[in-house]
N, C-alpha and C positions, 0 to 999 in steps of 0.2 A: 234958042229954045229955052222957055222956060219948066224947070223940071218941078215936081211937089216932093221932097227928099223929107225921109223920117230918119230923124238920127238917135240914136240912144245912147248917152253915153252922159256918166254921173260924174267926171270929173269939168271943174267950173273951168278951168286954160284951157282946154280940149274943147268946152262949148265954145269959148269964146273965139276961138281958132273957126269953127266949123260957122259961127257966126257971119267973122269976116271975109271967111274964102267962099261962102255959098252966097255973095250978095246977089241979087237979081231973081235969087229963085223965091218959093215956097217953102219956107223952111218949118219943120216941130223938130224942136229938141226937148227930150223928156230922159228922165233918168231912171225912172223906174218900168218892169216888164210891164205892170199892170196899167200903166200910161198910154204904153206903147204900145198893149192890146185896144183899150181904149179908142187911139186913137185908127186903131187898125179895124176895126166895126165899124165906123162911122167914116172914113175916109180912104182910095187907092192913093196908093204911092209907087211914085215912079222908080226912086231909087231908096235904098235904107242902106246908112250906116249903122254898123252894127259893134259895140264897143264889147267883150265876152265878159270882162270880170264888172259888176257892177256892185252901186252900195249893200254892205251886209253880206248876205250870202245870195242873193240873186245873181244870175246870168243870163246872159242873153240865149243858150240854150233854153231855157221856156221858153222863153217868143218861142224861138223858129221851131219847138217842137210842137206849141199849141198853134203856132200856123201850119203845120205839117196835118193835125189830127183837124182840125176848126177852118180851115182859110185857103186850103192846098187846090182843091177844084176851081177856086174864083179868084185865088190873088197868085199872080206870077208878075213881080219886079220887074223893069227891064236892069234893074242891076241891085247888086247885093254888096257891100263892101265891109269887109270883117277888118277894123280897122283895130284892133285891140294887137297891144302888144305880148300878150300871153305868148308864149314861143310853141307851148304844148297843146293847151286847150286851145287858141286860136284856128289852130290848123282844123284841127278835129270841126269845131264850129264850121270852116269855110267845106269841109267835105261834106259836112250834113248838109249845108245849103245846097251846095253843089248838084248831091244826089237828089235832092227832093225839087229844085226850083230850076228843072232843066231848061226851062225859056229865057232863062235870067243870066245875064254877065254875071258871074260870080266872080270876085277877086279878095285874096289876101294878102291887105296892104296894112303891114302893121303903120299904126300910127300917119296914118294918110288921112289929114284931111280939105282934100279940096278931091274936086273931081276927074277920076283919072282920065288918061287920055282916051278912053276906049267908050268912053259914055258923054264924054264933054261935046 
């Protein structure tokens, strides 16, 4: 199967990682929220990796809280992957998904990226 996966994450090994291990699918990797609101209007995805700490002072907390306020009625993932290595806000991140995107595989898998076994 092939999946339409949105990934976000600003560091360039980490894209490149998610490049090579997501071959065959539908990949966008974007590094900024506003990207990856963007592309989140215009397009469903099946899975989104989710990186917490991004450039500057953005997080990936906006997404998920303007998809929570904006997107929550009509986008539900079949998976959510909080792949950032943040040990404290990582967690936090995968519980907010958790509680709001109850249709969705959520997992927190620092630093994962290929797709886990529970959505491959």
């Amino acid at each position: 199967m092939t999946y339409r996966i949105l990934v976000v994450e600003d560091q360039m090994a980490r894209k490149l990682s998610f490049v090579e291990n997501l071959f065959g699918h539908k990949v966008l990797i974007v590094d900024r929220v506003c990207d990856a609101k963007e592309a989140l209007i215009t397009e469903d995805f099946d899975i989104m990796f989710l990186d917490r700490d991004l450039s500057g002072d953005e997080t990936s907390d906006e997404l998920v809280k303007w998809l929570c306020e904006e997107r929550n009625d009509c986008f539900q993932p079949s998976g959510i992957i909080i792949h950032s290595a943040n040990t404290i806000a990582g967690p936090a991140l995968f519980q907010t998904c958790k509680e709001n995107f109850k249709n969705s595989v959520v997992l927190f898998r620092p630093c994962q990226y290929t797709l886990p076994a529970e959505m491959a």
